[in-house]
N, C-alpha and C positions, 0 to 999 in steps of 0.2 A: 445625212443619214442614208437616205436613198443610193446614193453612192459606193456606199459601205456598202452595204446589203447587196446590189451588183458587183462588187468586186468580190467580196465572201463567193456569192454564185459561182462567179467565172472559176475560181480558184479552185470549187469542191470537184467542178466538170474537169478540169484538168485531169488527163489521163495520170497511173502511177510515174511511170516510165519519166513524164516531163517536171515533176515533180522533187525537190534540192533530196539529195541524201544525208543521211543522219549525219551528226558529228561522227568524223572517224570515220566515217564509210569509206570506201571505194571511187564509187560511181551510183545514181540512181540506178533501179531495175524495174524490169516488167512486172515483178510478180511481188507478191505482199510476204510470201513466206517460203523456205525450202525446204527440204527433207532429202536424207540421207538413205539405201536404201543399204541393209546389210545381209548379203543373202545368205545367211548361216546364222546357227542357231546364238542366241544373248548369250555374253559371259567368256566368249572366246576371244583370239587377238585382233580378227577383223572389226567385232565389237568395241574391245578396247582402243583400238587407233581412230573407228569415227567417236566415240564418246571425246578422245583428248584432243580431237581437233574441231568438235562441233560448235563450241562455245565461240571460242575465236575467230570461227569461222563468220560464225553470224554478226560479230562484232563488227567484222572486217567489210560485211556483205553490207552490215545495217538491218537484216534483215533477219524473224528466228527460224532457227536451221533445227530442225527435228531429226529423230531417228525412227524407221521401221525396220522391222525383220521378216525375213522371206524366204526362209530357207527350199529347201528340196534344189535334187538334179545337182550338188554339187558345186551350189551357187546360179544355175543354169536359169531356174525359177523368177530370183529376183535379176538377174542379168535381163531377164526377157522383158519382164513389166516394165523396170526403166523406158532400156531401149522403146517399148511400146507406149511411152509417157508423151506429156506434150515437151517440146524441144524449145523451151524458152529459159532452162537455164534452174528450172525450180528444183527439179528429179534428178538425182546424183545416184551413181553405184559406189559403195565402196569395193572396187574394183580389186582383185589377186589374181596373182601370177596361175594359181590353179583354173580359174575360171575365164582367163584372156587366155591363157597360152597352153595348158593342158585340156582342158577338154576338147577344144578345135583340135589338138593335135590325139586326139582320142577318135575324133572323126563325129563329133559333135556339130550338127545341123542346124538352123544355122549357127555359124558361130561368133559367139558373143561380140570379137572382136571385130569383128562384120559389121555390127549392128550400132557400137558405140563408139566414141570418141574418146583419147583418156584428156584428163585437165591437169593434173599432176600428181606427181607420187609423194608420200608422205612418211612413210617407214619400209623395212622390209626387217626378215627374220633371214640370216644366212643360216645357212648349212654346212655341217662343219665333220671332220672325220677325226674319230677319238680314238683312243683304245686306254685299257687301264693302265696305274700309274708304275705297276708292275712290270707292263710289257718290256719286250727284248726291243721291240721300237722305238726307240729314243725320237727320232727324226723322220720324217717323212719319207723320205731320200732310204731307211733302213728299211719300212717296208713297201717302197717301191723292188728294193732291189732283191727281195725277199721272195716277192709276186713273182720277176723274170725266172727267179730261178726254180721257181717253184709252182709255175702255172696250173690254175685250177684247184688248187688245195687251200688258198686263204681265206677264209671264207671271211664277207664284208656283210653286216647285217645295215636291215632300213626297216620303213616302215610307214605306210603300207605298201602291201604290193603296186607295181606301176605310179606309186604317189611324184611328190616333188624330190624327198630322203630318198628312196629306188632309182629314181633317175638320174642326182646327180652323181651317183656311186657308178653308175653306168657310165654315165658321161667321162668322168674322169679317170676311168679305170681306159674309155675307145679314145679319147686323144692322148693316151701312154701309151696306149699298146699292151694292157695290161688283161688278163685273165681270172679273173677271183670266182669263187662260189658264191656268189649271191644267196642268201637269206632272208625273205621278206617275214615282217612281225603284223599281225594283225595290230598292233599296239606298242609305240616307240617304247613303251615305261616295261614292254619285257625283254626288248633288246638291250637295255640300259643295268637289267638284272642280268643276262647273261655275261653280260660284259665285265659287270666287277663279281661276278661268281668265276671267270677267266672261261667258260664256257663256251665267250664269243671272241675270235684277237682282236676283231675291227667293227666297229658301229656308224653308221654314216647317218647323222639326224639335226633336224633343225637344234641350231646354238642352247635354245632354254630347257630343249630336254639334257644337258649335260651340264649344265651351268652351275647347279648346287655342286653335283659331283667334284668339277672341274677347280672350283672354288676352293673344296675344303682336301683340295689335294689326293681323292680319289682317281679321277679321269687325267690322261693328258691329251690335250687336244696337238692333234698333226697340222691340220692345218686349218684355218677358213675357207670356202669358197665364193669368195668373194673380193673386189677389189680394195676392201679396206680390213682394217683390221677392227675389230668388237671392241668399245670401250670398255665394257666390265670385266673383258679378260684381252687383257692387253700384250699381254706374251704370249699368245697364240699368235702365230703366222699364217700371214694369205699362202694360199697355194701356190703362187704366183714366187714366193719369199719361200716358201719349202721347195721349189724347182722341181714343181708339177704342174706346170703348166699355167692357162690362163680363167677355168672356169670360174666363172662369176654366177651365179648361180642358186636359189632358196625362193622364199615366199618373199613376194614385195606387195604392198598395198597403196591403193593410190584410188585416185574418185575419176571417175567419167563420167557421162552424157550424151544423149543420146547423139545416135550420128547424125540426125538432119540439124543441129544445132548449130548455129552461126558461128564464126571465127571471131567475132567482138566477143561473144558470150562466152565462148571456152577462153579466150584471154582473160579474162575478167576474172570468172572463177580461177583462173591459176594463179593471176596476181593474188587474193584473198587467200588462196593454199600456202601462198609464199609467206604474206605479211601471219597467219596464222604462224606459221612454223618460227616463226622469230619472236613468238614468245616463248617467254621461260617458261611459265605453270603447262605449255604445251608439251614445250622437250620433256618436263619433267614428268610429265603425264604419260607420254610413250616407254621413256625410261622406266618408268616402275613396272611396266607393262611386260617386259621384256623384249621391248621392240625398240630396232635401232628408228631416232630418225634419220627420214633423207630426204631432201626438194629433191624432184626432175622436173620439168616444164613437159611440156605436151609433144613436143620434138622429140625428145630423149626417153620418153615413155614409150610414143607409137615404134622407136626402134626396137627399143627392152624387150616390150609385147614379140615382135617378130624374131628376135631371137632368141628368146625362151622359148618363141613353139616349136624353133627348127632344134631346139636342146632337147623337147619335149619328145619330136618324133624322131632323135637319134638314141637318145636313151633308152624310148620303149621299142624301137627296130632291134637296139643292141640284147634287149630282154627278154626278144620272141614276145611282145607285149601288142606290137602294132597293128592296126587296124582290128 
């Protein structure tokens, strides 16, 4: 009996960390519990993509994985607390393209991407260039060649000014060679009315703002920006496939941690993102969302990050937007 009661002992004193991991787990961890931080307001897509992958996550980790929200500064707010978290793996951002790669490219101090590390990406939202079903632009290739000959006069709407939709209209318009009138919307859902009022030729806006349209054979989409093509609208073409180049380009979301966080740890959390993403109630969770998924590992992330900001501060140089 005695015996028992000192091995009980020894067993409670053991740290968490040396401690077996649940069925299913991963690996043991340091900490008892995690959290998600979302720095925009409940109810939106960054919301919905930690909500469909937080479950699985925790399954994955062994551990339960919560959500808070943190808005302000454009995600800037809850970017910063993270970062200023302890670095063991517990405190997650759920990390976007606007908050890694446009605000630093806004000349935002320090910048987020500075400060954190990503572990992997999980969905993103492309961005896509429509016009109505009526238009004289059948094909992409119609009103590129529409633009040369007509520089200045086409006018491309987005929305908001300087956002992710502004910039990739810009961007795609400076590796053409192209000249349109820019039209920024305080509000994607008034560019979407001017558009099928024929009031606008071209709308340039994340995929779910056109997607009902799109659907019921209002909109047609020219192209994606992006290297794949959208499963719910499968006859849309990459830009890439419309022979417009190569922009890849929209809101992607994905989780980091702070940057003094060990290299075991950020592997760990991205194998968990991975095995997450390979369930089905996950995919389907994002899908209904309006959000594509996508694995990146932490490699192909910290790239992504640096070339969205250098897309970031070409599009808003091409806008008179920058610094």
């Amino acid at each position: 009996m005695k015996r028992l009661v000192l091995l009980l002992s020894v067993l409670l004193l053991l740290p968490a960390a040396c401690r077996s991991a649940p069925a299913g787990a991963l690996a043991p961890l340091p900490f008892p519990e995690a959290a998600i931080t979302v720095p925009f307001a409940a109810g939106g897509p960054a919301d919905a993509a930690a909500q469909a992958v937080s479950g699985a996550l925790a399954e994955a980790l062994g551990v339960p994985v919560s959500i808070r929200y943190l808005e302000g500064g454009d995600g800037a707010e809850g970017a910063a607390a993270v970062a200023a978290s302890k670095a063991d793996g517990s405190e997650l951002l759920l990390a976007s393209t606007g908050t890694m790669a446009l605000l630093p490219a806004r000349g935002q101090t320090p910048a987020p991407a500075d400060l954190l590390r990503p572990v992997a990406e999980i969905a993103e939202i492309p961005t896509v260039l429509c016009v109505s079903a009526d238009s004289e632009y059948a094909f992409l290739s119609d009103l590129m060649d529409a633009m040369r000959a007509r520089p200045g006069e086409i006018a491309i709407g987005s929305a908001p000014l300087g956002g992710i939709d502004h910039i990739a209209a810009a961007c795609f318009c400076e590796e053409n060679g192209l000249s349109p009138l820019h039209i920024a919307y305080d509000d994607p859902r008034l560019g979407m009315i001017d558009l099928l009022a024929g009031d606008l030729p071209v709308f340039c806006t994340a995929y779910p703002n056109a997607a009902t349209a799109a659907l019921d054979g209002r909109v047609r989409i020219l192209c994606v920006f992006s290297d794949l093509r959208i499963p719910l609208l499968p006859e849309a073409p990459t830009v890439s496939e419309g022979g417009g180049g190569t922009l890849d380009f929209g809101i992607r979301y994905g989780l980091s941690l702070p940057r003094a966080a060990d290299d075991e740890t950020a592997a760990l959390l991205g194998r968990a993102v991975e095995k997450a993403l390979g369930e089905e109630r996950v995919l389907q969770s994002l899908s209904d969302s309006l959000l594509i998924p996508r694995y990146r590992d932490a490699a192909a992330c910290a790239d992504l990050i640096s070339r969205d900001r250098r897309l970031c501060e070409t599009g808003l140089s091409a806008l008179g937007l920058a610094g």
